[in-house]
GUPA-881693 format. One line per field, with one value per residue (C-alpha): residue number from 1; x, y, z. Coordinates in nm, 4 decimals. Layout:
nr <- c(NUM|...)
east <- c(X|...)
north <- c(Y|...)
up <- c(Z|...)
REM end
This chain:
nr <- c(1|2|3|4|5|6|7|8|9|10|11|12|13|14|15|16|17|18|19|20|21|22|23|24|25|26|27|28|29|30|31|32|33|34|35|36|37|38|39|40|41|42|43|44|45|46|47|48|49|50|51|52|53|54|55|56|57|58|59|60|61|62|63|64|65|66|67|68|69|70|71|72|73|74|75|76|77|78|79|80|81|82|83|84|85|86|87|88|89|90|91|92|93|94|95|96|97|98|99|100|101|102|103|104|105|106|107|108|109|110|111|112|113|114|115|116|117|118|119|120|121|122|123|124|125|126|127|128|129|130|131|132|133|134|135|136|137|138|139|140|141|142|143|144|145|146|147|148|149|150|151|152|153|154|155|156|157|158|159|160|161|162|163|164|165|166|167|168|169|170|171|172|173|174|175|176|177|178|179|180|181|182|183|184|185|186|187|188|189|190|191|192|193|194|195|196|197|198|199|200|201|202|203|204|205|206|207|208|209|210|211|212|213|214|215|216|217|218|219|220|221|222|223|224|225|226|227|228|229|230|231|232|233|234|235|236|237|238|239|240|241|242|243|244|245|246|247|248|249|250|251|252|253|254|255|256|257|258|259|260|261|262|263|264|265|266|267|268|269|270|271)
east <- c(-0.0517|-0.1108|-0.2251|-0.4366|-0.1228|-0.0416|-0.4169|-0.4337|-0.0590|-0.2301|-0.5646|-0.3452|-0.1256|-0.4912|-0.6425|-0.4259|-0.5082|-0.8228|-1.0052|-1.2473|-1.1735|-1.4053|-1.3743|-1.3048|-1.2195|-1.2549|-1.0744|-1.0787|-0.8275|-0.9380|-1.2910|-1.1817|-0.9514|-1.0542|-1.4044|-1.5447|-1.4940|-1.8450|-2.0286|-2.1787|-1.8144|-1.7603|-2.0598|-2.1132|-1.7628|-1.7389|-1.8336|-1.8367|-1.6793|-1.4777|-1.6225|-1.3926|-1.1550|-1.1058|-1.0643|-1.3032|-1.0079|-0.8364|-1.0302|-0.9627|-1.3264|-1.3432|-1.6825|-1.8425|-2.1540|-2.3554|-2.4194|-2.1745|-1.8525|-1.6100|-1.4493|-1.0930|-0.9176|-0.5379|-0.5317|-0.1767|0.0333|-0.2283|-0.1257|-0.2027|0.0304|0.0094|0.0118|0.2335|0.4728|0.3672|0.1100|0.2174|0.0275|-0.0474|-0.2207|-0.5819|-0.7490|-0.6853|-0.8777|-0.8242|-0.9210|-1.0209|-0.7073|-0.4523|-0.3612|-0.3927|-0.4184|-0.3564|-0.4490|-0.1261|-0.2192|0.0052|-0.1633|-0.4792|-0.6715|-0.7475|-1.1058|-1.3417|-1.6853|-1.9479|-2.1760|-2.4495|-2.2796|-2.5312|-2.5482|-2.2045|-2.2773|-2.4532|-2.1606|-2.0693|-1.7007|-1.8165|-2.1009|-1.9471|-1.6103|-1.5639|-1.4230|-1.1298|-0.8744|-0.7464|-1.1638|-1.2540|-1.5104|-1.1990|-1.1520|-1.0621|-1.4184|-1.5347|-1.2456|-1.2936|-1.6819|-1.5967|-1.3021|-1.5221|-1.4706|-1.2558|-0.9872|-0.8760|-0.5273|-0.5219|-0.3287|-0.5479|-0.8538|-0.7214|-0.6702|-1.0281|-1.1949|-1.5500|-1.3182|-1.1363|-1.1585|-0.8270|-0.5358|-0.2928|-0.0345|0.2554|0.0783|-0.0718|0.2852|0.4369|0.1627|0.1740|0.5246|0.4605|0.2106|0.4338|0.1550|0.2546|0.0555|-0.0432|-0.2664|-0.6431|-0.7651|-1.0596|-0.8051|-0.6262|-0.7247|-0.8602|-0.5663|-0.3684|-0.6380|-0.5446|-0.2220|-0.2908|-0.5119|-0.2895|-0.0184|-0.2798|-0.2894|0.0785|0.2230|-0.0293|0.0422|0.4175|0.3732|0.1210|0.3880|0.6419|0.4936|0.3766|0.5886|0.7753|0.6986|0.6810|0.5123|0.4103|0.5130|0.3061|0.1307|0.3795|0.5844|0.8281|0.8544|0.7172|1.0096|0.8414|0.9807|1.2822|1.1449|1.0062|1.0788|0.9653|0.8281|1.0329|1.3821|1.3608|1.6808|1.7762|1.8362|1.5275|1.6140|1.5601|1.8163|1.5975|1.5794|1.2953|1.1486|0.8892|0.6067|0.3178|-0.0341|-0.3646|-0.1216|0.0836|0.3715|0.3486|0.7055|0.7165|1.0221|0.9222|1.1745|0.9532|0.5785|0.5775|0.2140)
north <- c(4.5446|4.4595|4.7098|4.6813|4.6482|4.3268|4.1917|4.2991|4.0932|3.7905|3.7686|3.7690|3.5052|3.2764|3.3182|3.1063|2.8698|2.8824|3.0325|2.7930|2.4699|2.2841|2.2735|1.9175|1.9893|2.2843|2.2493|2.5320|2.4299|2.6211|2.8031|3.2076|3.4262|3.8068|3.6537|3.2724|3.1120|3.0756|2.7726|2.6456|2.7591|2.3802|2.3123|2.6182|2.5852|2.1726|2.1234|2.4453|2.6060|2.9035|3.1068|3.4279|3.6236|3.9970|4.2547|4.5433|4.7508|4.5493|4.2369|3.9545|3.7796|3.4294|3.3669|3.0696|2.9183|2.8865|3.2711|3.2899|3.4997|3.4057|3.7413|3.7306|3.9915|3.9583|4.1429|4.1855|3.9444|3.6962|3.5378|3.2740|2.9713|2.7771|2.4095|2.4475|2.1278|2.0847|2.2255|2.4755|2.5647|2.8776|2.7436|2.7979|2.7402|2.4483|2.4170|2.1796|2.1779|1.8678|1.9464|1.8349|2.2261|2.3614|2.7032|2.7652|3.0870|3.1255|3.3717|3.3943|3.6716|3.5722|3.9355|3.8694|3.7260|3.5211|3.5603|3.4415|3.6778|3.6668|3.7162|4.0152|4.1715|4.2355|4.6162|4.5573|4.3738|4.5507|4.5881|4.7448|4.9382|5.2971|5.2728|5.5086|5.4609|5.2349|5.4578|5.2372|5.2712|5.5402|5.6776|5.8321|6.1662|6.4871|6.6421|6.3393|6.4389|6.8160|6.7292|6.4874|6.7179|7.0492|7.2380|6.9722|7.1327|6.8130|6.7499|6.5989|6.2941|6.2197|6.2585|6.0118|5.7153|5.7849|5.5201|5.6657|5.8991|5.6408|5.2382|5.0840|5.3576|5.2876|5.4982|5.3745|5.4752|5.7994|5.8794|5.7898|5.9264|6.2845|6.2980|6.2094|6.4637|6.7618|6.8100|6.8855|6.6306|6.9084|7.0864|7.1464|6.8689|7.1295|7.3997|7.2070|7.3014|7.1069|7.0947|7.0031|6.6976|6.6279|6.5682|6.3934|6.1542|6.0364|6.0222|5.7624|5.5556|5.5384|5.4820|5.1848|5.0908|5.0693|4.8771|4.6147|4.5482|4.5024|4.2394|4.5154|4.5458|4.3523|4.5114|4.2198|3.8971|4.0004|3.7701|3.6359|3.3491|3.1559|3.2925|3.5576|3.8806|4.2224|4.4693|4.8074|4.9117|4.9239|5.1996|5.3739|5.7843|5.8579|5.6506|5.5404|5.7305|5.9882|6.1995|6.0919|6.3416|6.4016|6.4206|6.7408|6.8343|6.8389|6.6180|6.3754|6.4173|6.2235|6.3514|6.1657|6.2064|6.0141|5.7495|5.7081|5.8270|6.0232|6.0967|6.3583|6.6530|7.0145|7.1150|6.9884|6.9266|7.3024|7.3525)
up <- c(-4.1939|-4.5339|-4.7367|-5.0918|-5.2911|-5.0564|-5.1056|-5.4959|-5.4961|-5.2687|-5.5314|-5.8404|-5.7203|-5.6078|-5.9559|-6.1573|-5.8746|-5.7296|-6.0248|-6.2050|-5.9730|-5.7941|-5.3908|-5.2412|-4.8986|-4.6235|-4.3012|-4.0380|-3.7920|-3.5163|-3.4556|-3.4924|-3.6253|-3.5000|-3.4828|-3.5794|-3.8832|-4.0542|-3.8812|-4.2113|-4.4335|-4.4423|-4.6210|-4.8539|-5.0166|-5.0318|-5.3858|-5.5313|-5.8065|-5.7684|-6.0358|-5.9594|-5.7352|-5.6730|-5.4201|-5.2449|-5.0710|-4.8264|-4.8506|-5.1065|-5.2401|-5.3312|-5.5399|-5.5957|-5.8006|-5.5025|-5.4975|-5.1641|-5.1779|-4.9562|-4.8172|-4.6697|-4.4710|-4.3986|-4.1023|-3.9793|-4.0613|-4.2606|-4.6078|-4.8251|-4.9029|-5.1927|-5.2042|-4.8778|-4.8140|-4.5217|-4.2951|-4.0208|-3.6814|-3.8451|-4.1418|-4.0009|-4.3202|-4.5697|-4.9037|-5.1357|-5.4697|-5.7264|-5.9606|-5.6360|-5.5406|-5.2007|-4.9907|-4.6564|-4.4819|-4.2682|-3.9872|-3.7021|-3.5076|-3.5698|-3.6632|-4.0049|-4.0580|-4.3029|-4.3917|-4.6064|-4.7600|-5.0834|-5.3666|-5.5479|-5.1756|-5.1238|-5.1127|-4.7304|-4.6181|-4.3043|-4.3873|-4.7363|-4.6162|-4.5925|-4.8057|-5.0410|-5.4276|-5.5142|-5.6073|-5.8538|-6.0348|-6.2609|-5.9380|-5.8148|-5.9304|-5.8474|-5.8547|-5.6262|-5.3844|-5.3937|-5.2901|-5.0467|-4.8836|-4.9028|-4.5703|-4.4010|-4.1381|-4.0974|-4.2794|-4.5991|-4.4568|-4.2196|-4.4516|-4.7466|-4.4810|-4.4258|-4.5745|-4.6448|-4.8782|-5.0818|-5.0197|-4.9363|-4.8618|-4.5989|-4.4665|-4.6428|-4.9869|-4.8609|-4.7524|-5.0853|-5.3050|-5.1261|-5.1751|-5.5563|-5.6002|-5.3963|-5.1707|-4.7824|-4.5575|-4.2987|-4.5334|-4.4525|-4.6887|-4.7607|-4.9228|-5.1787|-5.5334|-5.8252|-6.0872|-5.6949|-5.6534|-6.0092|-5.9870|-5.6006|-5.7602|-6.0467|-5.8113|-5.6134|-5.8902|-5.9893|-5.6445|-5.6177|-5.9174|-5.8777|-5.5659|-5.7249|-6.0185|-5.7068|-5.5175|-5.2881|-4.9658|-4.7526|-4.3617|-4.0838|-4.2007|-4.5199|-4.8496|-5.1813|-5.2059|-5.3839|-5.0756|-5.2355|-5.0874|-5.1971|-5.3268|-5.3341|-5.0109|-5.1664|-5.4152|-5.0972|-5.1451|-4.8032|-4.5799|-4.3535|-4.4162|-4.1488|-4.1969|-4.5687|-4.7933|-5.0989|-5.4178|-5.4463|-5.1715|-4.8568|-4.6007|-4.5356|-4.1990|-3.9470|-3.7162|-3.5150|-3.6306|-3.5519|-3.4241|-3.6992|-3.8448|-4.1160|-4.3418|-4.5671|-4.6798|-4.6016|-4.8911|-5.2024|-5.0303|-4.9142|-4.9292)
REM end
């Protein structure tokens, strides 16, 4: 699933496209993705300008001069193609812009979404509602964790891919940015200590970062909008090289949690 690196990548590589251009066409070429397209999208976005893009954890927002944001969510294997050849019979949304460029929202399994919402209300859109800071936003901090991890039994792994804790983390960076921070994924979130949080939260922002820079990550369907693939996995520490050796002489190993796996090595994240 794409993760906010992969929808940070996918809104930095709209902007230079969609970003001050005035809508000429909207074509949804079917009626749903995980749920219905908008029944009046057609008509809110023909003829407006794009006025801005940007991101609220894993969803990509489109915003317009008719006080509508259009908010996108990738779901598992969505993307955006830009000013695509030809369409394909996963391009489920076209829109065309008066400068001759085109997007398609290229969607082969179909559980990504669309929405229009008020602009100045986006705060009470249901998908927003409860999410916590963006970790890449100066909210995040260590005394904001500490409060919001006070008394939790729960391990810390599970806690961060929380999202009422912070907006956006997915298990590949949670992996990665443990491992960064030398912080065993099995500890009671509740017991870690504030210089610990410190250095967890840094290592947040610098795994994300890193992957942003990359392109993000290449995992199933995922690729850019000008259709090149994310690299990061190849800087991956972790995640997903169950029975490598660490660099600091361990070995990185692999156990089942909350339905996902969770790679970490014992050697260096002791505690």
């Amino acid at each position: 699933m794409p993760e906010l690196p992969e929808v940070e990548t996918t809104v930095r590589g709209l902007r230079p496209v969609l970003d001050g251009a005035r809508v000429t066409n909207v074509e949804p070429r079917r009626g749903d993705l995980r749920r219905p397209f908008p029944a009046d999208l057609r008509q809110v976005m023909t003829g407006a300008v794009i006025t801005g893009l940007g991101r609220r954890a894993k969803y990509g927002l489109i915003h317009t001069d008719r006080d509508r944001t259009l908010i996108f969510h990738l779901g598992m294997s969505g993307r955006w193609r830009v000013d695509p050849g030809e369409v394909l019979p996963h391009d489920h949304l076209i829109i065309d812009t008066a400068g001759g460029r085109r997007v398609a929202l290229n969607d082969p399994r179909r559980f990504g979404s669309v929405d229009l919402w008020p602009s100045g209300e986006l705060d009470a859109f249901p998908g927003f509602a409860a999410l916590g800071p963006e970790p890449l936003g100066p909210e995040l901090s260590a005394k904001w964790l500490k409060g919001a991890l006070a008394g939790r039994r729960a391990s810390v792994k599970l806690m961060l891919l929380d999202q009422r804790i912070v907006a956006g983390l997915g298990n590949i960076y949670v992996c990665e940015a443990l491992f960064l921070a030398r912080i065993s994924p099995k500890r009671a979130a509740g017991s870690i200590s504030l210089a610990r949080l410190e250095r967890l939260v840094e290592a947040i922002r610098a795994v994300l970062l890193s992957a942003i820079e990359a392109g993000g990550s290449t995992l199933r369907d995922y690729a850019r909008p000008d259709g090149e693939l994310g690299y990061f996995s190849k800087q991956f520490a972790v995640y997903g090289r169950e029975g490598q050796p660490c660099g600091c002489g361990g070995i990185v190993r692999r156990y089942a949690e909350g339905g996902r796996s969770t790679f970490w090595c014992p050697a260096c994240q002791r505690s």
